[in-house]
MARMI-680341 format. One record per residue: residue in one letter; x, y, z of N, C-alpha, C, CB in turn. Coordinates in steps of 0.02 Angstrom, whole numbers, plus 50000, padded with zeros to 5 digits. Atoms other than C-alpha are relative to their C-alpha. Glycine has a CB too. Example, Ala and Ser with C-alpha at 12.3 -4.5 7.8 and 13.67 -1.06 7.14 Angstrom:
A500454994150000506154977550390500455006050000499505000150062
S499584994149997506844994750357499615005550037500205002349929
//
This chain:
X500434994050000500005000050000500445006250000499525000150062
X499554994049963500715017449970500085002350039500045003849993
X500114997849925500045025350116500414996250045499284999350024
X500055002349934500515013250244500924998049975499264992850025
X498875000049997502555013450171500135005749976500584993749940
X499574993250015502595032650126500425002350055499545006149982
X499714994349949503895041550212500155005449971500584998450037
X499724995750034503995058350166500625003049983499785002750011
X499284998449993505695059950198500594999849956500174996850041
X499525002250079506285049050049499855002649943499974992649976
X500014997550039505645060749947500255005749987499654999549994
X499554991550038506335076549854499175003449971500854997949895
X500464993950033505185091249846500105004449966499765003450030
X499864993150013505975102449792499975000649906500845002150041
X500214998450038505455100849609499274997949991500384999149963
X500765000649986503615099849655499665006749955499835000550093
X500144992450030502615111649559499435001550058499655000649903
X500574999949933501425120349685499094998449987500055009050034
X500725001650024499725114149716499275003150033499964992650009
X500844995349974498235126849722499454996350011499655005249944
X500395001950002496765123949761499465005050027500124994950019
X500314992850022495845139149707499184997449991500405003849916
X500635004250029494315127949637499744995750055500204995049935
X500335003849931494065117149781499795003650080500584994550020
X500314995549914492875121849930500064993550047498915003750003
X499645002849953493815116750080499755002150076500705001749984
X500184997449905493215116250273500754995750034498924994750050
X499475003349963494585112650399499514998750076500815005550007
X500155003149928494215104250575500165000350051500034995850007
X499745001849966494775103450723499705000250086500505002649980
X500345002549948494125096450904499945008150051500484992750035
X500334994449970494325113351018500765006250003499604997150088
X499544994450022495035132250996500035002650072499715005649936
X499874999049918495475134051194500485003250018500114994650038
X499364994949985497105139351187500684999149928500404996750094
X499715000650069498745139651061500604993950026500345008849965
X499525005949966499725122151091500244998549938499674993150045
X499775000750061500595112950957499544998749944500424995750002
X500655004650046498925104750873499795006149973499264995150047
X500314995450041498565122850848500365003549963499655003850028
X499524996450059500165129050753499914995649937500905000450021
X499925002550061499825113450627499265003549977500134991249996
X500464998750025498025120650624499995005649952499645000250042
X499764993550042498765139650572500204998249945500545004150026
X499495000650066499875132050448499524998449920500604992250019
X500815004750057498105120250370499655006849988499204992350058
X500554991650019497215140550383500325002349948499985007550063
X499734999250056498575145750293499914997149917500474998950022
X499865002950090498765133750150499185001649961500224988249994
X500554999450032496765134650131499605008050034499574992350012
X500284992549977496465153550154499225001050016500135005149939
X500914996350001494505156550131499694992050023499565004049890
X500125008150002494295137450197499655004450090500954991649990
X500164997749946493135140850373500074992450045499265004149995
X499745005649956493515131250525499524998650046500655001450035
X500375003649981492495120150622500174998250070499944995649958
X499895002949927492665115850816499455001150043500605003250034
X500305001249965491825110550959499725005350049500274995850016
X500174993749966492065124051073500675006549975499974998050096
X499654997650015493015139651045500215008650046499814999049938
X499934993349966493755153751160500325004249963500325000050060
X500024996050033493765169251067500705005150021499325002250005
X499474993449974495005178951198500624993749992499845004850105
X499385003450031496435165551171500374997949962500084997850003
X499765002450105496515160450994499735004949959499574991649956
X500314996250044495655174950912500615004249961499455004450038
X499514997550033497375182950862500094994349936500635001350051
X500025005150045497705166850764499304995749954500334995950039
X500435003350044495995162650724499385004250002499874992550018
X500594995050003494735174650710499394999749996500025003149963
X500645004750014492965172350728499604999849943499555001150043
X500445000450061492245176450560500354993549960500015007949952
X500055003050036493145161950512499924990050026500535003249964
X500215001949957492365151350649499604996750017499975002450016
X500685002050017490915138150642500084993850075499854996549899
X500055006349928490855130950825499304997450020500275003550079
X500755006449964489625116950889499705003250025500054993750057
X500624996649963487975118850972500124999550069499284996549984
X499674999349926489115115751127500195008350029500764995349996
X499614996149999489665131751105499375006250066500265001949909
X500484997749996487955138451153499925000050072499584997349962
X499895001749928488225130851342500265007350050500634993450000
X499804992949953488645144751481500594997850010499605002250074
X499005001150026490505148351492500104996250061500715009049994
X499945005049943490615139651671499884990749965499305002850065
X499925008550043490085121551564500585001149965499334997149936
X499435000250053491305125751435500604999750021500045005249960
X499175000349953492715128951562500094994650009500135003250073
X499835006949971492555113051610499824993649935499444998750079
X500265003050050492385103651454499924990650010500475002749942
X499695008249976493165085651495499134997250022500785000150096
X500535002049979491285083751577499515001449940499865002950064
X500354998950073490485087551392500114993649936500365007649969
X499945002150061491405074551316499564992649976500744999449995
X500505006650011490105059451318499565004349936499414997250087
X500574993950055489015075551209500305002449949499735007550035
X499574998050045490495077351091499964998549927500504998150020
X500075003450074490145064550965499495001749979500004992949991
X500755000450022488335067150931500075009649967499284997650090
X499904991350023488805088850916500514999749933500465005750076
X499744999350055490195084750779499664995749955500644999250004
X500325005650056489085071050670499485003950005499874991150016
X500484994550022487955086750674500115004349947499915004150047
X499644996350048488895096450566499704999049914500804997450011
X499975003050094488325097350362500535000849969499535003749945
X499525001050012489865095150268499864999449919500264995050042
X499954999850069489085093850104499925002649936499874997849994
X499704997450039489395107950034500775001049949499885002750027
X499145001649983491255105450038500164993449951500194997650099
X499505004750052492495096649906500414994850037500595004749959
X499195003249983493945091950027499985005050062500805001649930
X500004995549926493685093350226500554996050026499214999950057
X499455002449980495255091750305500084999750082500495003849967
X500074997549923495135089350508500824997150036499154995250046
X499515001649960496605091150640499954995750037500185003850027
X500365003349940496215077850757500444999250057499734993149983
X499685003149934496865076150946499324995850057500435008050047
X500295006449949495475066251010499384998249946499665002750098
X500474999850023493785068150909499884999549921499835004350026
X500154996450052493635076550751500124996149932500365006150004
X500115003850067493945062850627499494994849986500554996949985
X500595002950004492375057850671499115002849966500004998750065
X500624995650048491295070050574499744996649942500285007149965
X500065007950044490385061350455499735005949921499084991450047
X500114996850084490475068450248499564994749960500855000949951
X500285004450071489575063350091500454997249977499715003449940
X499675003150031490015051149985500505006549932499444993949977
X499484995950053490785067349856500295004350047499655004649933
X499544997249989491715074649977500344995250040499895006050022
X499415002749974493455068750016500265003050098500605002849933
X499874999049949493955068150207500584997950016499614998550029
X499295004449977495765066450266500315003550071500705000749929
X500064998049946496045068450433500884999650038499384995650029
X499214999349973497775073650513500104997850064500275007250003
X499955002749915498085063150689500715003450047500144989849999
X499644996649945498925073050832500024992150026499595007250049
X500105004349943498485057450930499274995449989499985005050071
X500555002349985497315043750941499645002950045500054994950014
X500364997649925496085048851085500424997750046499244996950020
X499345002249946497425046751235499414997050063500685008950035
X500255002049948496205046451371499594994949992499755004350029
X500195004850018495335033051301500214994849963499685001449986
X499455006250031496695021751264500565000950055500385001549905
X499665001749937498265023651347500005005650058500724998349982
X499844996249925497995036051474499504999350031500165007550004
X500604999949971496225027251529500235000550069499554994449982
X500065000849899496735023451730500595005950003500354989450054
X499744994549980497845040951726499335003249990500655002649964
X500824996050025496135049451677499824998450058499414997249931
X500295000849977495305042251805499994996950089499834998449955
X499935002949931496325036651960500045007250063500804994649999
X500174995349912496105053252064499325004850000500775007250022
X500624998149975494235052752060499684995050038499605002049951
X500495006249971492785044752164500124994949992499434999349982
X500115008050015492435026152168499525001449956499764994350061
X500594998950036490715031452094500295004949944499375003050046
X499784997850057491605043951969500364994049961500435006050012
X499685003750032492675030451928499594995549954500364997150041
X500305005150057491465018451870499675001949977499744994650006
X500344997350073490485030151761500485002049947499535006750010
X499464998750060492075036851702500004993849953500815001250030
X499645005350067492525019751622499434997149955500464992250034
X500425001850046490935015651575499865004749924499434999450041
X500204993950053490915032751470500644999349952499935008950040
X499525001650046492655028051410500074993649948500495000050037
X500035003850057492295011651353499375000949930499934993450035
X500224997350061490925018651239500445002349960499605004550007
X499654994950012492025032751188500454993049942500405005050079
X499775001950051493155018251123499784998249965500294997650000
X500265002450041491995008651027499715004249941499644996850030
X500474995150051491175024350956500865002949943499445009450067
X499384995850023493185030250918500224993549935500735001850080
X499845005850035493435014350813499694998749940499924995050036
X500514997350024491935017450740500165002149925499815005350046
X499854993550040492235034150674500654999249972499985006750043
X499534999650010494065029150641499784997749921500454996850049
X500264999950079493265022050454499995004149971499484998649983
X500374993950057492605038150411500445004149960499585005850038
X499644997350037493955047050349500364996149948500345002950035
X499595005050062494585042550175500854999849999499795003349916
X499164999550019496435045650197500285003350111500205010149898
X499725000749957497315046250361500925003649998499844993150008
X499304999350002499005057350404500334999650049500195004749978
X499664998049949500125055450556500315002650011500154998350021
X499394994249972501145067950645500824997349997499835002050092
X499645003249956502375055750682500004992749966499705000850074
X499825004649977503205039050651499494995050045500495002350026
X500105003349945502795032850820499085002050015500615002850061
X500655000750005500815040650805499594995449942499835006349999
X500065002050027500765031250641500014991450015500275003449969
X499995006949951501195014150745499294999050034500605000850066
X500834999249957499555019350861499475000049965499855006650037
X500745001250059498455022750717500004992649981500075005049912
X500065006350043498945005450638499604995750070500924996249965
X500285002749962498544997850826499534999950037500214999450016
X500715000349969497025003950867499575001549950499865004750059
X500394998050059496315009250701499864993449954500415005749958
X499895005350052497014994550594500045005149922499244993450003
X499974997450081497305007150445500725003150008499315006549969
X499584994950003498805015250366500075005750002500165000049975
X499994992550017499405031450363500515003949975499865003250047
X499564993950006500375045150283500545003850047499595004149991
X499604996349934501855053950395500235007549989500734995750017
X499594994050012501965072150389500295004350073499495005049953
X499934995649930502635080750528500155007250021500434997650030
X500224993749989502335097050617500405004049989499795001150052
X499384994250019503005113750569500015001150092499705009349933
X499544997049942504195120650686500075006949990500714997050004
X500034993750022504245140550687500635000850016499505004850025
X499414999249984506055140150672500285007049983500334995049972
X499454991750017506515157650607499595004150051499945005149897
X499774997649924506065161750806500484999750039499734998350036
X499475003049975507575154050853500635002049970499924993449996
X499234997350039509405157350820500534997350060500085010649987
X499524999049947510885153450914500395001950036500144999050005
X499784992749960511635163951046500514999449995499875001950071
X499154997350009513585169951040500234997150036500275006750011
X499845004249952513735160651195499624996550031500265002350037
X500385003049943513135147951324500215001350064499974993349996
X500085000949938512725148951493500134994950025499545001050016
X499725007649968513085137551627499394998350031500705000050061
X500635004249959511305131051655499664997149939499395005450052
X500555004850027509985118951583499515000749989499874995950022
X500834995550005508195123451538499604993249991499845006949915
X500755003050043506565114351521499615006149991499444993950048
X500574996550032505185120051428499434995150013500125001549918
X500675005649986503485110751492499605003250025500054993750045
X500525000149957501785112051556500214995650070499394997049960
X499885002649906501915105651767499554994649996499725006350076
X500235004849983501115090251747500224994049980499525000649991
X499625006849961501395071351805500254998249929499434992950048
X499795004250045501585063851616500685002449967499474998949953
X499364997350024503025077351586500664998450028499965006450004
X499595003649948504025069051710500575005850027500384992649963
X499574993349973504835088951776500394995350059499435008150038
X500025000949948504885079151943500734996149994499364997050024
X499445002750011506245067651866500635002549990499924997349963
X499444998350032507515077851804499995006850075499915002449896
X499984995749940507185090751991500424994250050499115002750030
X499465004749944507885072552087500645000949956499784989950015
X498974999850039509455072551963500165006649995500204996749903
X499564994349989509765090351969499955003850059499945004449952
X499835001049926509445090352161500764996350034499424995550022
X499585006049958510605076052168500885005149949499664987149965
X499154999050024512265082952050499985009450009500224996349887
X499944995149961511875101152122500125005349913500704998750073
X499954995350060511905110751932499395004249978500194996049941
X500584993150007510865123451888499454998849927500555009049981
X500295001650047509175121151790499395004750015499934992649992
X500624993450003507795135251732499684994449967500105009149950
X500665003150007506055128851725499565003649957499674999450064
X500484993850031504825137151597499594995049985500255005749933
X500995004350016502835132451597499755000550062499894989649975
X500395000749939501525131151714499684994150014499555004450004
X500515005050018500285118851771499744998050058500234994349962
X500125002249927499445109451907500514996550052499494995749997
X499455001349962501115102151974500335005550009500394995349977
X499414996649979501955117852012500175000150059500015005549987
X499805001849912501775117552216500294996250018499604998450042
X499575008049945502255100752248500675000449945499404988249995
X499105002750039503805101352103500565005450019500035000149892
X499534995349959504305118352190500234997350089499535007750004
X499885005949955504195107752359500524998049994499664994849994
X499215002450022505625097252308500445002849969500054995449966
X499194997150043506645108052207500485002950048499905006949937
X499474995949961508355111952289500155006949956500754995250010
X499874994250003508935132252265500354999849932500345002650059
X499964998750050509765126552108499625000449936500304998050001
X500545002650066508225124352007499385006750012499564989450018
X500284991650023507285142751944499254997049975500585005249918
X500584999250030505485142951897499795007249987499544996650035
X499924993350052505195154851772499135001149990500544997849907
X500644997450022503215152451755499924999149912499995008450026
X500004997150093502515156951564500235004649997499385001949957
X499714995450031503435167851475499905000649923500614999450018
X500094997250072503435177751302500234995149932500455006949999
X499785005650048503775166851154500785001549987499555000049925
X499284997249993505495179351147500395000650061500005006049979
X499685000049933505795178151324500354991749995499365001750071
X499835006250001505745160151310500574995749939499354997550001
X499264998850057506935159851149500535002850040499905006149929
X499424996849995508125169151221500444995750070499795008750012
X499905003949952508275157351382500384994149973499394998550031
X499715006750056508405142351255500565002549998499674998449917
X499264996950038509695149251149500614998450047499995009549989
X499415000749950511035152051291500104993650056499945006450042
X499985006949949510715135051373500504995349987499364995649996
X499425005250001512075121251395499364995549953500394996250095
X500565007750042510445108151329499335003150025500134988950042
X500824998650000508705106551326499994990750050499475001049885
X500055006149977508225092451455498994998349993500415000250088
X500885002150018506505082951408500064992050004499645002849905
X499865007449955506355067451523499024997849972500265001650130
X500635000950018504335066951440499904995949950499735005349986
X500175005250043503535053751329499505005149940499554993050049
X500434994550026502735064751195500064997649919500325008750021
X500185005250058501925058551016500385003049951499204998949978
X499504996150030503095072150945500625001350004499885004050002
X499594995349959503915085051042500335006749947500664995050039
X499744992850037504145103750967500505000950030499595006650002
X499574997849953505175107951090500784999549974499864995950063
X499415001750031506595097851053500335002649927499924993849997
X499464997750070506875105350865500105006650040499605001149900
X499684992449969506605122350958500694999850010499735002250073
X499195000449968508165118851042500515000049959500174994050039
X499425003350063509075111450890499935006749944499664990349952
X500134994050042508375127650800500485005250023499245002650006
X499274995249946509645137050942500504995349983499945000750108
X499295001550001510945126750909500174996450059500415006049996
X499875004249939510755118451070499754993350016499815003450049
X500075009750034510845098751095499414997350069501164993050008
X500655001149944509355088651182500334993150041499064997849954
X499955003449975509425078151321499304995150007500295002750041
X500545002850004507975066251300499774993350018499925000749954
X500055005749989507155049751369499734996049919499534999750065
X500075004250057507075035351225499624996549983500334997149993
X500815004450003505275033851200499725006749943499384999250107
X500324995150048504215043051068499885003549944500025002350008
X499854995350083504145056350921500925000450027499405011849986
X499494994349989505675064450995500684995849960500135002250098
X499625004350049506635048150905500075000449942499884995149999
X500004999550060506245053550762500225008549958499314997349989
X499944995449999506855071950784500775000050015499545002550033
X499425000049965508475068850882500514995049970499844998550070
X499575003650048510045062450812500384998450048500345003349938
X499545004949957511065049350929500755005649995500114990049954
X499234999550016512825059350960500225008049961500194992849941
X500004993650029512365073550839499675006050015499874999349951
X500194994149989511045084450886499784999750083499445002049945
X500304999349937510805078051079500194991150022499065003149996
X499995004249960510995062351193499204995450014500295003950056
X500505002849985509715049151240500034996550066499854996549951
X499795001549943509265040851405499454991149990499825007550069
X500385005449997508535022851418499425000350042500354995250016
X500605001049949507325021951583499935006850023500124994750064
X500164994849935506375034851678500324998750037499425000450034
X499614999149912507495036651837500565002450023500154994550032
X499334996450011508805045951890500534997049979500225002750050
X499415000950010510175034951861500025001349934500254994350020
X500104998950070509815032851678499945005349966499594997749983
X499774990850052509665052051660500525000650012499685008350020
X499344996750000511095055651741500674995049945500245000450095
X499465001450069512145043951623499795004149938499974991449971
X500195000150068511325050351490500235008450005499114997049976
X499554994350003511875067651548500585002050006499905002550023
X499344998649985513555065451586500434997349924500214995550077
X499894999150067513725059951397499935006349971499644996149968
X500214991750040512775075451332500975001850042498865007250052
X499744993649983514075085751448500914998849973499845001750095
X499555001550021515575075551406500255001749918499944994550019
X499984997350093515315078151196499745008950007499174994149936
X500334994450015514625096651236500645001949949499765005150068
X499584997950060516055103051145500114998749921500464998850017
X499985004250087516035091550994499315000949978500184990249996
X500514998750044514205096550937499975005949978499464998750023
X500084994950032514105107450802499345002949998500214999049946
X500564996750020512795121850816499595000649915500215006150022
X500344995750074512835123450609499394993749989500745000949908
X500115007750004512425103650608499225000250036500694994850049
X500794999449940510935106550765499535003249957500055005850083
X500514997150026510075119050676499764998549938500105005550001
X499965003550070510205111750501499524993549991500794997649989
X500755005349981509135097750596499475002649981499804998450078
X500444993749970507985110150661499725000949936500415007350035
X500254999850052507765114850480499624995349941500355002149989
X500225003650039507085100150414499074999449999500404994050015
X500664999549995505425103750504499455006950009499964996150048
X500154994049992505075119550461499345001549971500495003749978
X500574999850032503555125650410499604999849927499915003850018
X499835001250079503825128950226500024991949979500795003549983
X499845007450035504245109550225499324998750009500594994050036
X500665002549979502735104250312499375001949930499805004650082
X500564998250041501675114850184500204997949939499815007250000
X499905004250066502555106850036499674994349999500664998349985
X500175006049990502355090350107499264998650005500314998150053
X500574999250017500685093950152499645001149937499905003350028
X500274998750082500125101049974500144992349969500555007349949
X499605006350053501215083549881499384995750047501174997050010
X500535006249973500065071350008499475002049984499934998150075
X500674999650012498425077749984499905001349924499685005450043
X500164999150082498755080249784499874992849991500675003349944
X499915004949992499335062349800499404993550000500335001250045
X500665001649983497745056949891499335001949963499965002150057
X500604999050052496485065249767500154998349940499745006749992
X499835004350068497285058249617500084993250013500675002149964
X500195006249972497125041449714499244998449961499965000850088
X500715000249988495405044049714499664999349930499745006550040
X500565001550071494915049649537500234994649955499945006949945
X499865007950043495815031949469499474994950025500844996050018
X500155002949992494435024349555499135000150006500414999050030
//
């Protein structure tokens, strides 16, 4: 099957001729406009390529994404309609999720393209319009993160939770048919689609806004993360190993772990909070490494870093394998636990000298946005000339 052995990687774009699509009426998708995370820089990039294309989501906060997404071009669910106290709390909406996107008419539309991180490739098109749906992620909480979802509620929350999750999967399995063409972010999300979907998929992966980045004249003598404060980012891990070898590490993100991971942090370890997208560049940049002890179906982060010129320290699970170069652009660590980081950092610190910044960033550049939107344009030409041979 093509799909299920493309890699875009082995291909050469660069005599692609470009592919408009001036003639085709295009809706884009995506599950909810809440805030701006990575699922929503591939969404900018999908606004971009299909300019006058209007976007579709569940719920949508106007004061957080409206710089990037504006509401005239805006077509949110009848969820939307709920008082903002329901909406804040959405996670308790999502049993009412599926039935609000298989509401949607769609058949006006040539070629609806949805972002998906849990839902949204479950919208259901006519047989003449083409649906190809871009996977952030299978549904997580209804696969592998069901008993993290649900182990610090009630006994009685608990067992409605799972009862609402095992729907959720059956209905997700479902809906996983409906789309005619399938793309993954990722390698390692393309593995997940095949094992819970049973279908192939396409691999394009996310732009990176690398001409934010640059690399600084010098480094500092400290370490940075970049994360949200919660348990699956594993902050807590890399606060015992730089408790324990006493070196200096700035923290940037927020989240519901910040009390208890400030708790344990010894005086060498800075929490910085959120900061400016240039504040937080400029931190990068001058860092000895980027440490990211997190399991993540991607990880932006890591080219960030490699976009500075600076090498990642990373655990050896995930996208981030498919970003990070053994030796060249960063170090790897086998197990969650300190020992295994700290070998894995006392490599990084041992080669710091021998990694070339031109080499790091030259990574960095492979996932830049420009690529993404080539790659993107070549797969979905790809996929509609599939179609009319048949």
């Amino acid at each position: 099957m093509f799909f299920g052995s493309y890699l875009y990687d082995q291909l050469s774009f660069k005599n692609l001729t470009c592919y408009t699509a001036t003639m085709l009426k295009v809706a884009i998708v995506h599950d909810f406009l809440l805030r701006l995370g990575g699922a929503e820089r591939v969404l900018a990039a999908l606004a971009e390529l299909y300019k006058n294309a209007p976007i579709y989501t569940l719920l949508y906060d106007e004061k957080t994404t409206w710089k990037e997404f504006p509401h005239e071009r805006i077509r949110p669910s009848g969820l939307q309609k709920l008082p903002r106290f329901i909406r804040n709390n959405h996670r308790y909406l999502i049993g009412m999720m599926p039935r609000a996107l298989e509401a949607w008419d769609f058949s006006e539309y040539d070629l609806v393209i949805s972002s998906n991180t849990a839902l949204s490739h479950g919208i259901v098109t006519p047989s003449h319009t083409m649906h190809i749906s871009y996977i952030h992620s299978p549904m997580r909480f209804a696969w592998d993160w069901t008993h993290e979802y649900l182990k610090n509620e009630s006994l009685l929350k608990r067992a409605a939770g799972a009862l609402l999750l095992k729907k959720l999967r059956l209905w997700d399995q479902y809906a996983s048919d409906r789309p005619d063409h399938l793309i993954a972010n990722s390698r390692n999300i393309q593995r997940r689609i095949h094992k819970y979907y049973r279908r192939d998929a396409a691999v394009v992966y996310p732009p990176v806004d690398i001409e934010r980045f640059s690399p600084a004249k010098r480094r500092e003598n400290y370490f940075v993360m970049i994360s949200n404060l919660t348990p699956y980012k594993r902050v807590d891990l890399a606060i015992y190993l730089f408790n324990k070898i006493g070196r200096r590490l700035v923290i940037i993100g927020d989240g519901p772990q910040r009390d208890f991971l400030k708790s344990i942090a010894g005086p060498n370890i800075e929490f910085q909070g959120f900061l400016s997208d240039t504040e937080s560049a400029a931190i990068l940049s001058k860092a000895q490494a980027l440490i990211f002890p997190g399991e993540e179906d991607f990880g932006i982060v890591p080219v960030e870093a490699m976009a500075c010129g600076v090498p990642v320290l990373a655990l050896r699970r995930g996208g981030v394998q498919e970003s990070v170069i053994e030796g060249v652009t960063g170090e790897f660590f086998d197990e969650a636990n300190v020992a295994s980081m700290e070998a894995g950092l006392a490599r990084l610190i041992l080669n710091l000298k021998k990694y070339d910044r031109n080499v790091i960033r030259a990574r960095a550049e492979e996932f830049s946005k420009a690529n993404f939107l080539s790659r993107m344009r070549y797969v979905i030409r790809q996929m509609r000339s599939q179609a009319k041979l048949h």
